[in-house]
C-alpha positions as CSV (number, residue, x, y, z in Angstrom):
1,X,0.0,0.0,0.0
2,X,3.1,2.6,0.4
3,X,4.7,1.8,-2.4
4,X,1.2,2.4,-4.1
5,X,0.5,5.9,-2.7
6,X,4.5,6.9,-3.3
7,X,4.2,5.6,-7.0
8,X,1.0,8.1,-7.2
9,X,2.6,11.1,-5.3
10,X,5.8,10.7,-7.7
11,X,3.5,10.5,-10.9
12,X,1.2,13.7,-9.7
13,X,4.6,15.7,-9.2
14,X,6.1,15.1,-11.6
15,X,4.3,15.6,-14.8
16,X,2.5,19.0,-15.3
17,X,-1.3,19.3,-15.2
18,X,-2.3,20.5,-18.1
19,X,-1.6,17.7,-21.2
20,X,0.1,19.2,-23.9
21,X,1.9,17.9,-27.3
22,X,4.1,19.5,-29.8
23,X,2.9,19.4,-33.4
24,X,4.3,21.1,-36.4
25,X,3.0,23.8,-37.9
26,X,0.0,23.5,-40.6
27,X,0.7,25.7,-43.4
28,X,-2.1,25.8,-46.0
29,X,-0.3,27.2,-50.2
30,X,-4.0,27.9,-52.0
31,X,-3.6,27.9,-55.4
32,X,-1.6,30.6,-57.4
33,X,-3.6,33.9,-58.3
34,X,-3.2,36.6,-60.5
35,X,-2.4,37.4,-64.1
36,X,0.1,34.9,-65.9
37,X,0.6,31.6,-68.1
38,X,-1.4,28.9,-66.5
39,X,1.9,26.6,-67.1
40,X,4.1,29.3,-64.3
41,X,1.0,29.2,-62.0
42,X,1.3,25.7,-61.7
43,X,5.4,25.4,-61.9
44,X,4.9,28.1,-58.5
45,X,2.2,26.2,-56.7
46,X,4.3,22.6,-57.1
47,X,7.2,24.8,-56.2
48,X,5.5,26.4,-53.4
49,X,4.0,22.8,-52.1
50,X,7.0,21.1,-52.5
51,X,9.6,23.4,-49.9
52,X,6.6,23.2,-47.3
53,X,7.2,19.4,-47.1
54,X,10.9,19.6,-47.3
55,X,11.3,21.9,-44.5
56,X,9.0,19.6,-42.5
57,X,5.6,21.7,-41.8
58,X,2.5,20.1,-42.1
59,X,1.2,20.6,-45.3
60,X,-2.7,21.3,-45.5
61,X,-5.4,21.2,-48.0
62,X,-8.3,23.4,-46.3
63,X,-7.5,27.2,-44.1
64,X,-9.8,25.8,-41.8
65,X,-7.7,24.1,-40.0
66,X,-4.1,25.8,-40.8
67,X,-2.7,27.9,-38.7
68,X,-0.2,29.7,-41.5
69,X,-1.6,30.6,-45.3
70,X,1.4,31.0,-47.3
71,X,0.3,32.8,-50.6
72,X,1.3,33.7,-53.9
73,X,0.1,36.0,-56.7
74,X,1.4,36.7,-60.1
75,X,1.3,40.4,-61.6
76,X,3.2,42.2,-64.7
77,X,6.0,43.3,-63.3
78,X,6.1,47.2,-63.0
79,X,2.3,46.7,-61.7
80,X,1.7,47.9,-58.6
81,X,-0.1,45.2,-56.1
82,X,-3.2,44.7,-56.2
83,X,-5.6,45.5,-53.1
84,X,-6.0,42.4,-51.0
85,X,-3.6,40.3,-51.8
86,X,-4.4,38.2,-48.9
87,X,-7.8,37.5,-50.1
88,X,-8.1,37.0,-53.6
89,X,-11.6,38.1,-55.7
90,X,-14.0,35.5,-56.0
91,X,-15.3,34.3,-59.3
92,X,-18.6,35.5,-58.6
93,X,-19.5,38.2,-61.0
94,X,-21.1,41.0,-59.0
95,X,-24.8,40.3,-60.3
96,X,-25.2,36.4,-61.9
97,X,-28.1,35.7,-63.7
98,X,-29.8,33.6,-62.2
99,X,-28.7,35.0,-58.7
100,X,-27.3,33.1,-56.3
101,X,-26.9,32.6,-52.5
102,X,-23.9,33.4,-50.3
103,X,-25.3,32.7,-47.4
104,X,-23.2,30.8,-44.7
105,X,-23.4,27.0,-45.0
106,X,-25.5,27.2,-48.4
107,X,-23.2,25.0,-51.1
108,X,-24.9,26.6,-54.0
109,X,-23.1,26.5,-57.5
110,X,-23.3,28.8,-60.3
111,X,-21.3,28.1,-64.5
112,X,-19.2,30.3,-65.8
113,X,-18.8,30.3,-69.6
114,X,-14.7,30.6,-70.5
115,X,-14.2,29.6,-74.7
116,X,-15.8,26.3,-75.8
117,X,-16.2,25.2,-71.9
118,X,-18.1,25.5,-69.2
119,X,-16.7,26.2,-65.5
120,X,-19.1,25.4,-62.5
121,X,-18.1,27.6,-59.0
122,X,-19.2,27.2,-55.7
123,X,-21.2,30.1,-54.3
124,X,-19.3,30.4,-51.0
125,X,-16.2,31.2,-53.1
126,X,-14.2,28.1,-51.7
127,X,-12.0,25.7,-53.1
128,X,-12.8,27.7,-56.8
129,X,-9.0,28.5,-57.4
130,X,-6.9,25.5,-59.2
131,X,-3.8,25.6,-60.8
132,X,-5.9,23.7,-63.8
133,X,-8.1,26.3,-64.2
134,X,-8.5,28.3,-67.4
135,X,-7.5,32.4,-67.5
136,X,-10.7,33.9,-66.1
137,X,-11.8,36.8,-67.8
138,X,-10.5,39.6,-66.5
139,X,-7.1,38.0,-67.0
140,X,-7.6,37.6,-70.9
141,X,-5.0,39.6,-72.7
142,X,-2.1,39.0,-74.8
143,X,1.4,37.9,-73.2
144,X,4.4,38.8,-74.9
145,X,7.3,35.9,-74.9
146,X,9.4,38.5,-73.5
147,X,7.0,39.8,-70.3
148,X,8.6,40.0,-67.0
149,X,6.4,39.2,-64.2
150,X,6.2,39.6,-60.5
151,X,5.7,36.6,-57.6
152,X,4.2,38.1,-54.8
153,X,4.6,35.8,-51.5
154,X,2.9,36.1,-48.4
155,X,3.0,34.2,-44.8
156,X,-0.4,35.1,-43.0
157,X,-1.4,34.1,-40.0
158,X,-4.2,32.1,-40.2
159,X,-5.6,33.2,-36.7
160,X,-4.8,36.9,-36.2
161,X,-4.6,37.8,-40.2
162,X,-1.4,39.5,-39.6
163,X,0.9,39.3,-42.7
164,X,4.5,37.9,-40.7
165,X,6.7,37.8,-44.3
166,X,6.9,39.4,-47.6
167,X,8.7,38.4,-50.3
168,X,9.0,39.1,-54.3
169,X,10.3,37.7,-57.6
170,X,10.7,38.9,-60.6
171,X,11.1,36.5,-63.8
172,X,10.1,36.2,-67.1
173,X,9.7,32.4,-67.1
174,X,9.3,29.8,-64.6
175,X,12.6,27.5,-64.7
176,X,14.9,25.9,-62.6
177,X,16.9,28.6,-62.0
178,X,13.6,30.7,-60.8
179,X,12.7,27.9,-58.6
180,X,16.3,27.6,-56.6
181,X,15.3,31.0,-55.8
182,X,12.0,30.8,-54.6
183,X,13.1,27.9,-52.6
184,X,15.7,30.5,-50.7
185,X,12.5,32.8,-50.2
186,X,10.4,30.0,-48.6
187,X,13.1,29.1,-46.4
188,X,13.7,32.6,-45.5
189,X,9.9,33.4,-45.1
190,X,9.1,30.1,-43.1
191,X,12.5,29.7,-40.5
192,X,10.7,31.7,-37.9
193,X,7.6,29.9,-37.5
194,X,7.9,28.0,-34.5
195,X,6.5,24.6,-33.5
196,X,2.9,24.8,-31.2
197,X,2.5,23.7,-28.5
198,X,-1.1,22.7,-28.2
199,X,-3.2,21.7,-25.5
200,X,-5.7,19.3,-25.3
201,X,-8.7,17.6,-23.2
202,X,-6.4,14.6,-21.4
203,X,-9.4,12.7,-21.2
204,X,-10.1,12.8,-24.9
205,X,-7.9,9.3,-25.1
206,X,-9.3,6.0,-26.7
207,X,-7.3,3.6,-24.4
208,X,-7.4,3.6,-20.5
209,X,-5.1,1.1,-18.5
210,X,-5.5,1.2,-14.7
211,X,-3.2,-0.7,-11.6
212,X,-5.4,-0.4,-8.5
213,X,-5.2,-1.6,-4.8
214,X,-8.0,-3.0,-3.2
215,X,-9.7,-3.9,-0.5
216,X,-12.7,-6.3,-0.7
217,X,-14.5,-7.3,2.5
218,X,-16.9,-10.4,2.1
219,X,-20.4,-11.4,3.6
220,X,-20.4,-14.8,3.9
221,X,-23.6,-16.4,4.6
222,X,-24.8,-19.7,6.0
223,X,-26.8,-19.9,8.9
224,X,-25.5,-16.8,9.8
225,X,-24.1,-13.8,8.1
226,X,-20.1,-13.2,8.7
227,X,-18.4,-10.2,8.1
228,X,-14.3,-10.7,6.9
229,X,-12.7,-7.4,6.6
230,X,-9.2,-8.4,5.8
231,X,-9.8,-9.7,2.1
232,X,-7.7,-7.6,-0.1
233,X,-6.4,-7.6,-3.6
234,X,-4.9,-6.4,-7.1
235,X,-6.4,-5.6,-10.1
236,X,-5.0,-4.3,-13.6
237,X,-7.6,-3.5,-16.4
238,X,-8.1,-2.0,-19.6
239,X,-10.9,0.8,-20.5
240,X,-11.6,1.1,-24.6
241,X,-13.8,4.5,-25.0
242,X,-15.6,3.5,-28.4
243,X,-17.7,6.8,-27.7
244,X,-17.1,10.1,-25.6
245,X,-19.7,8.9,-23.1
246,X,-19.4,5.3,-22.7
247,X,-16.6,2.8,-22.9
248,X,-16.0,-1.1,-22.7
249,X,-14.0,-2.7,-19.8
250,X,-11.7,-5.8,-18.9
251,X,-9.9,-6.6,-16.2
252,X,-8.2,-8.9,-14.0
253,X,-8.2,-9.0,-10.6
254,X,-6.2,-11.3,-7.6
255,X,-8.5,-11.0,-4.4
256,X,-8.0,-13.3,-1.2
257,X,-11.2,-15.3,-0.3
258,X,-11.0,-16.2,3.4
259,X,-13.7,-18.2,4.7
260,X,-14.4,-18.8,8.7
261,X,-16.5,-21.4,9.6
262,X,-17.4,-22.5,13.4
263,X,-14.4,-25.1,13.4
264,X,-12.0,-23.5,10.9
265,X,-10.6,-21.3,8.4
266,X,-10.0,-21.8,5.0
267,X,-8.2,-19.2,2.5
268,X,-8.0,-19.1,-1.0
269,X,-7.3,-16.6,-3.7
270,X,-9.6,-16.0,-6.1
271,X,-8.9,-14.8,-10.3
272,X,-11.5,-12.6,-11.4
273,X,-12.1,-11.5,-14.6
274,X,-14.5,-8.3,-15.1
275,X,-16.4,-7.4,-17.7
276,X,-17.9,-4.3,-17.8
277,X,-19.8,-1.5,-19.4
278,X,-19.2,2.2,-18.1
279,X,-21.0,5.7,-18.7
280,X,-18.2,8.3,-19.0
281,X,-19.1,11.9,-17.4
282,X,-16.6,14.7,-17.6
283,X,-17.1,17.4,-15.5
284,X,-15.5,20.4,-15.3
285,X,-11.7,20.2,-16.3
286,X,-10.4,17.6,-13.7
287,X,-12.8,15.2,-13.1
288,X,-14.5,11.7,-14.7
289,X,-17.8,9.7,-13.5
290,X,-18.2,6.7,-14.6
291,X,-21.3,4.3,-13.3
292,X,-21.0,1.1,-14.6
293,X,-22.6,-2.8,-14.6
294,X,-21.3,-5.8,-15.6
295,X,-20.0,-9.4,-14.8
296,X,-17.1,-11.5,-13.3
297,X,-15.9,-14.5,-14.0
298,X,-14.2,-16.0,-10.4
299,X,-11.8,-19.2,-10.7
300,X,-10.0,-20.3,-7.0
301,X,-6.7,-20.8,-7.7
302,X,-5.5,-22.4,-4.5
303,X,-8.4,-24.9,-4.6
304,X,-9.0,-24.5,-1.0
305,X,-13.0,-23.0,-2.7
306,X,-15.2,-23.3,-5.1
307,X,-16.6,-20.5,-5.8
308,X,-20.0,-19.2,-8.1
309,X,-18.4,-19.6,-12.0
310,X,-20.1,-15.9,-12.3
311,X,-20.6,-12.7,-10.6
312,X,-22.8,-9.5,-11.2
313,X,-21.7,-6.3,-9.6
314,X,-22.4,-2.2,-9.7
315,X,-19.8,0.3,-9.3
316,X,-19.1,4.3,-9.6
317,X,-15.5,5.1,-10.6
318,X,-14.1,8.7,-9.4
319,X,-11.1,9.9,-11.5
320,X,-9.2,13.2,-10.4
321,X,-6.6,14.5,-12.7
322,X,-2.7,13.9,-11.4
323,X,-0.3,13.7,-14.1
324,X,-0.5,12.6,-17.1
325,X,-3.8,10.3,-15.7
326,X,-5.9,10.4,-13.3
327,X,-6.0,9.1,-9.4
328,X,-9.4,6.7,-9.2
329,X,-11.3,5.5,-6.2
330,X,-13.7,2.9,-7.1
331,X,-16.5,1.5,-4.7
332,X,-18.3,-1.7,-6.3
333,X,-21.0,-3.9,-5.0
334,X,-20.7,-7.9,-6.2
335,X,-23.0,-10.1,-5.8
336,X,-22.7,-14.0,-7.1
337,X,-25.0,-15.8,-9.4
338,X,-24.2,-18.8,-7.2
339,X,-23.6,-20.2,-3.9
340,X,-20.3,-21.2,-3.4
341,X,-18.9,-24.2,-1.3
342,X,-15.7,-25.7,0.6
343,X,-13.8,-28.0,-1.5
344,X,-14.0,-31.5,0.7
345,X,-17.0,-29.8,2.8
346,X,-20.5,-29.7,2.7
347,X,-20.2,-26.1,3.6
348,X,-22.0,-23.8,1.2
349,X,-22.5,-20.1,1.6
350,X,-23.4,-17.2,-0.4
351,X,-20.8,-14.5,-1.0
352,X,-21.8,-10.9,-1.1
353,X,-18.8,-8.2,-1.5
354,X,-18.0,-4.6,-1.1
355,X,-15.3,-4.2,-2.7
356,X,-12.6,-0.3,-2.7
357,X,-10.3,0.2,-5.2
358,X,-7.3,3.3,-5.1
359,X,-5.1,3.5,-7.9
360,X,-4.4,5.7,-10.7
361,X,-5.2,5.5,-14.8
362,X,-3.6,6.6,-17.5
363,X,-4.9,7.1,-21.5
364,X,-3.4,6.3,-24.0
365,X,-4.3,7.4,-28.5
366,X,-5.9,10.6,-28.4
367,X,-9.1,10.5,-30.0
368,X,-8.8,13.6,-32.3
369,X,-5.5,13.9,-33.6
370,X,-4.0,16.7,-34.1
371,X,-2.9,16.6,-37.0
372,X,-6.5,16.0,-38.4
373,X,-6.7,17.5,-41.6
């Protein structure tokens, strides 16, 4: 039991409170903007794409969940930059005919004529821009072999909006040269973003294991009810959380079984293995409740008993945040299917048990990764 509560005092000082993990940063390269050859636009956005991997950030495909918008935009050199660069004009013309909505949520789609084909864009103005996609209209005039053109980068912070980096190149086509060049800027542009730190629920795990002490007085009862207090135990169990508010149990447990009958005593030690089912409650930001039910298989393995092949019991875990896991005091009430019996004897009894566990859990897999994306 000391060894038990100095294990737990060591974990709980030991690790902070709050569970956090490092993750790299999600960068999100929409597709390149602007006026220019549809063949440099996609040279720029491969290009672009390409240095976010090598330099190890977590390349995204949605700003919803990026935390860094690295952005490029393509204009005649000599031109000066066009107003929001960070957000580039939708495809919606001003007044389509029919109209449509652009309401939030609504996913309604409107076509666009361009030529001999037909372009279909999505209301909200997401996910429109492609590196594949024809020169819209207002892009439509006549490049010379010979025209320079300006790359206009950006790094944006994806929460704040603030524009952290700036840079610009100026080429008249997109070759290999051009791209060892860009690949300085990126590097340049995306050295300072740091790694986050990110912190999350540390209940939100899909695997709970649990080492727990306990103690397990039994009502034994023949002609008369007996009370032994001094039955304790072990137990070591697993928890998988298939939803946020229940989970699945197993367990096994080493609890002694010590009978007294008028002429003697007779111990034994007893292997259960729990099955349960559990409701998982999380209140507040340190706390889990979880009521359960479910069943116990009991095999003596000092054949000194024989006990009922099957148990039923309720419980209500407690969990309190201490470390990485959490500290959990569990009071159960078993009951066997069964009456047990003396091996040799004609002794049988009924066992009833209260059983207390202390001991401390700890999750494993979070749930929602976070790199989700």
């Amino acid at each position: 039991m000391k060894k038990l509560i100095l294990i737990i005092i060591i974990l709980a000082v030991t690790f902070p409170i709050s569970a956090q993990v490092i993750r790299e940063a999600r960068v999100y390269v929409p597709p390149v903007a602007g006026h220019g050859r549809i063949s440099d636009k996609a040279f720029f956005y491969r290009q672009l794409t390409s240095e976010v991997v090598f330099q190890y950030y977590a390349l995204v495909r949605s700003q919803r969940v990026c935390d860094y918008i690295l952005r490029a935009v393509i204009v005649p050199y000599g031109v000066e930059e066009p107003e929001g660069l960070a957000e580039p004009k939708s495809p919606i013309p001003n007044n389509p005919l029919p109209p449509v909505s652009k309401k939030k949520g609504v996913q309604e789609y409107f076509s666009w004529e361009l030529g001999n084909n037909i372009h279909f864009y999505n209301a909200a103005g997401e996910d429109n821009y492609s590196p594949n996609n024809e020169i819209t209209p207002e892009e439509q005039f006549v490049i010379a072999d010979d025209q320079e053109f300006s790359l206009k980068l950006e790094l944006i912070n994806n929460v704040t909006g603030e524009i952290l980096g700036k840079q610009q190149l100026v080429f008249t086509a997109a070759d290999a040269s051009v791209g060892d060049l860009l690949s300085i800027q990126v590097y340049n542009m995306l050295a300072g973003i740091p790694d986050i730190e990110e912190t999350y629920d540390w209940r939100d795990k899909w695997l709970f294991l649990e080492a727990s002490f306990l103690w397990a007085p039994r009502v034994y009862t023949q002609n008369n009810p007996s009370i032994n207090w001094q039955n304790f135990g072990l137990r070591a169990a697993f928890e998988f959380h298939f939803t946020d508010f229940m989970s699945f149990g197993l367990g096994t447990q080493f609890v002694q079984d010590w009978v007294v009958t008028s002429k003697s005593e007779h111990r034994d030690l007893i292997l259960e293995i729990p099955l349960s089912i559990k409701g998982v409650f999380k209140t507040a930001e340190q706390f889990v409740i979880e009521p359960y039910a479910g069943l116990a298989l009991n095999f003596s393995l000092m054949n000194a008993t024989i006990p009922s092949a099957a148990s039923w019991f309720l419980g209500l875990q407690f969990g309190v945040k201490a470390g990485p896991g959490m500290i959990v005091i569990d009071p159960r009430f078993s009951m066997d299917f069964e009456k047990s019996r003396l091996v040799g004897k004609d002794n049988i009894y009924q066992r009833d048990s209260m059983q207390i566990g202390v001991g401390y859990k700890i999750g494993f897999i979070l749930k929602r990764s976070v790199l989700d994306y």
